[in-house]
Structures are given as C-alpha cells and as structure tokens.
Short mmCIF file of the C-alpha atoms (twelve columns), coordinates in Angstrom:
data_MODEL
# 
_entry.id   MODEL 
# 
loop_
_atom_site.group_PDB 
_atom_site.id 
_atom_site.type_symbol 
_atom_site.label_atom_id 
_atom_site.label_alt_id 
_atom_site.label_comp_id 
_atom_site.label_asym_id 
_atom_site.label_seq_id 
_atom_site.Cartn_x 
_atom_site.Cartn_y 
_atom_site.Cartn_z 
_atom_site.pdbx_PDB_model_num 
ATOM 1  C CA . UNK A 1  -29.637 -32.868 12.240 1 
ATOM 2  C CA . UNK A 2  -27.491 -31.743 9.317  1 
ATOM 3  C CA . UNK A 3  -23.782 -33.361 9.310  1 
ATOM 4  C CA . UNK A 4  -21.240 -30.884 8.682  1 
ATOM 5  C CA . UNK A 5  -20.745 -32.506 4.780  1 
ATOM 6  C CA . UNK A 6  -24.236 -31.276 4.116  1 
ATOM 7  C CA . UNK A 7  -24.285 -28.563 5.104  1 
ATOM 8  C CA . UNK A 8  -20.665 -27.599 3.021  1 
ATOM 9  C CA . UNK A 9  -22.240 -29.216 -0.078 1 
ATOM 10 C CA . UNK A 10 -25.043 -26.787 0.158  1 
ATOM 11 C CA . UNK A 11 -23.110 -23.702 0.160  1 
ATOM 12 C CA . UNK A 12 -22.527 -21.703 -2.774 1 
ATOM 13 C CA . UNK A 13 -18.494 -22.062 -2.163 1 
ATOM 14 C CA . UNK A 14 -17.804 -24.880 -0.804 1 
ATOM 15 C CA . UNK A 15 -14.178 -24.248 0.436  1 
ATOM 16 C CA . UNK A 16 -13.018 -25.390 3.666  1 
ATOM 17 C CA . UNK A 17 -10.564 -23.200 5.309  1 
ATOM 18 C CA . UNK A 18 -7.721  -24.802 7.953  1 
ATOM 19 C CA . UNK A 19 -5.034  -23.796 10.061 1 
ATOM 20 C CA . UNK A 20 -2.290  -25.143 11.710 1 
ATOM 21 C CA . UNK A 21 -2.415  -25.935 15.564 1 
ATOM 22 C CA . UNK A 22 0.564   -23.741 16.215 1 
ATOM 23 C CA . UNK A 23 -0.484  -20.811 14.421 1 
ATOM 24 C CA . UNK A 24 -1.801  -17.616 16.707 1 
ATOM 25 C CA . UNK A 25 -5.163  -17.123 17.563 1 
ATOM 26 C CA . UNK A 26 -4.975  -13.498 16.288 1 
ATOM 27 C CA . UNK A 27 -4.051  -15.187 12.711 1 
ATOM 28 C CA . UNK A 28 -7.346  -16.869 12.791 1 
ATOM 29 C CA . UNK A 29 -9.419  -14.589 13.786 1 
ATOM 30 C CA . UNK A 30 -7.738  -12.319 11.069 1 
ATOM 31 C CA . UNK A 31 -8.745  -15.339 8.510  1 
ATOM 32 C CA . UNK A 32 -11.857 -15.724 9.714  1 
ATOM 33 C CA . UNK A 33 -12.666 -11.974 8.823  1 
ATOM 34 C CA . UNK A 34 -11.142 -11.775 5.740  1 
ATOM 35 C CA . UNK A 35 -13.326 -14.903 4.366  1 
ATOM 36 C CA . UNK A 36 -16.143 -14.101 6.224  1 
ATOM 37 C CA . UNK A 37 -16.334 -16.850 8.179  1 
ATOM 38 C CA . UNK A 38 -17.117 -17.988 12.165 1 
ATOM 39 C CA . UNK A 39 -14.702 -21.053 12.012 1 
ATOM 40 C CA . UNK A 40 -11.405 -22.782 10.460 1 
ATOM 41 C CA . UNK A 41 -10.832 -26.313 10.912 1 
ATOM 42 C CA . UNK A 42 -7.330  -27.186 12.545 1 
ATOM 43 C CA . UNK A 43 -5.171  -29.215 10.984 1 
ATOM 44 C CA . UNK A 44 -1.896  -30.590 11.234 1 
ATOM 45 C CA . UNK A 45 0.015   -33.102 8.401  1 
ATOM 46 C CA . UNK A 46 -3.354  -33.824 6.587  1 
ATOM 47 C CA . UNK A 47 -5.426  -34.703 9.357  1 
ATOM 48 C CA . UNK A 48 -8.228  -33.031 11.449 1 
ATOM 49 C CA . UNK A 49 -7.322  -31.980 14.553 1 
ATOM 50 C CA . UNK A 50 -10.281 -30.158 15.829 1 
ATOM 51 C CA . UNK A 51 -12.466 -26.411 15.175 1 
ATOM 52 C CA . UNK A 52 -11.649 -22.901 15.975 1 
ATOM 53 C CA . UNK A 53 -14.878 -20.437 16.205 1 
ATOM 54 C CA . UNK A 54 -15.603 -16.721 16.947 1 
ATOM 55 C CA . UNK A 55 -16.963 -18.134 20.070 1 
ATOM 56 C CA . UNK A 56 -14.168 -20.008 21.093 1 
ATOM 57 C CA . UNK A 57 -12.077 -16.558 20.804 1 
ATOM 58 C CA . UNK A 58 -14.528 -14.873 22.566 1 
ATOM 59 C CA . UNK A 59 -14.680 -17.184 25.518 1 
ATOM 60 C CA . UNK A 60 -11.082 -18.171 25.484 1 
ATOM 61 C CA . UNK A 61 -9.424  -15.093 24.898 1 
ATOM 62 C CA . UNK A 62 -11.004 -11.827 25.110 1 
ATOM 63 C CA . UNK A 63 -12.891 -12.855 28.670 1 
ATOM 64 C CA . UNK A 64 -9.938  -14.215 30.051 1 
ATOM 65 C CA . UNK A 65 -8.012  -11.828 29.306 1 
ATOM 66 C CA . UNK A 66 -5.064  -13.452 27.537 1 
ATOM 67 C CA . UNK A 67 -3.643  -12.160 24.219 1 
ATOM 68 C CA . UNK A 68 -4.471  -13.152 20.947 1 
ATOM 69 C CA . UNK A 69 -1.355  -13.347 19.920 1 
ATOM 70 C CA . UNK A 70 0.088   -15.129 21.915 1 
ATOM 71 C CA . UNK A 71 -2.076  -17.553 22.004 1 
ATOM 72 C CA . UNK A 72 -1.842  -20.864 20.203 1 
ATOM 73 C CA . UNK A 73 -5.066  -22.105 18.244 1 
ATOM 74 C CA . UNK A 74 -4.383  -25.463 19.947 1 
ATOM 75 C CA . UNK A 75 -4.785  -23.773 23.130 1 
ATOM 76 C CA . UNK A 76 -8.674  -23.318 23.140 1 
ATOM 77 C CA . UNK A 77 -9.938  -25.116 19.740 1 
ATOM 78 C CA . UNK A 78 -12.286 -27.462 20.264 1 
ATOM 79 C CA . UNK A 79 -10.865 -30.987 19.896 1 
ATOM 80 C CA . UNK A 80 -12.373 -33.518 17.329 1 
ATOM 81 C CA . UNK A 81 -14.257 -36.070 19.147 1 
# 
C-alpha cells in the first residue's frame, strides 16, 4: 500500500491544502470544491492534527442533520493516529 507521501509526489501538483480545526465545516467543503479536491488536512500551529473528507461531511453532517456551518472541522475530522 501507497503512503500518503507517494502518492502526493506522484501528482502533477503536489500542493497540500490545510485548515484550521476551528474553521466551519461549510468553509471546507467550499475549499474542497474550489480545488477540486475530497480532503484538507487539519492543522493547527504547524502541526497535523488530523483529515477532513467529502465523506466525513457526508456522514457527519448532512445525515445527521446538523449544519455545516455551524459545525467545527474538529468536530467530525478524522484524528491522526
């Protein structure tokens, strides 16, 4: 299985997006669209906190029923391990 560095280093842009734990889950889902994208890494002061994905949103928010934006992103990211 690929690790996540390979898989970057193969990609023609190779540029990691983040945000912040605090920021709404409706701002990265808006992110995540306008790169393209299925996930951000979270991170706070430099260091990795964890992932957000499309999934995540759509398992955390839209069938639960809670609102994007209220919703922190470290409310249902997926924590590093």
């Amino acid at each position: 299985m690929k690790t996540i560095r390979e898989i970057l280093k193969s990609k023609y842009d190779s540029a990691v997006q983040t945000i912040t734990p605090s920021a709404s889950v409706f701002e990265a889902v808006k992110l995540m669209a306008e790169k393209n994208i299925g996930a951000l890494v979270v991170m706070e002061d430099e260091k990795v906190l964890g992932i957000i994905t499309e999934r995540d949103y759509a398992r955390k928010i839209i069938l639960m029923g809670r609102s994007s934006k209220e919703t922190p992103v470290r409310e249902i990211m997926g924590e590093r391990g």
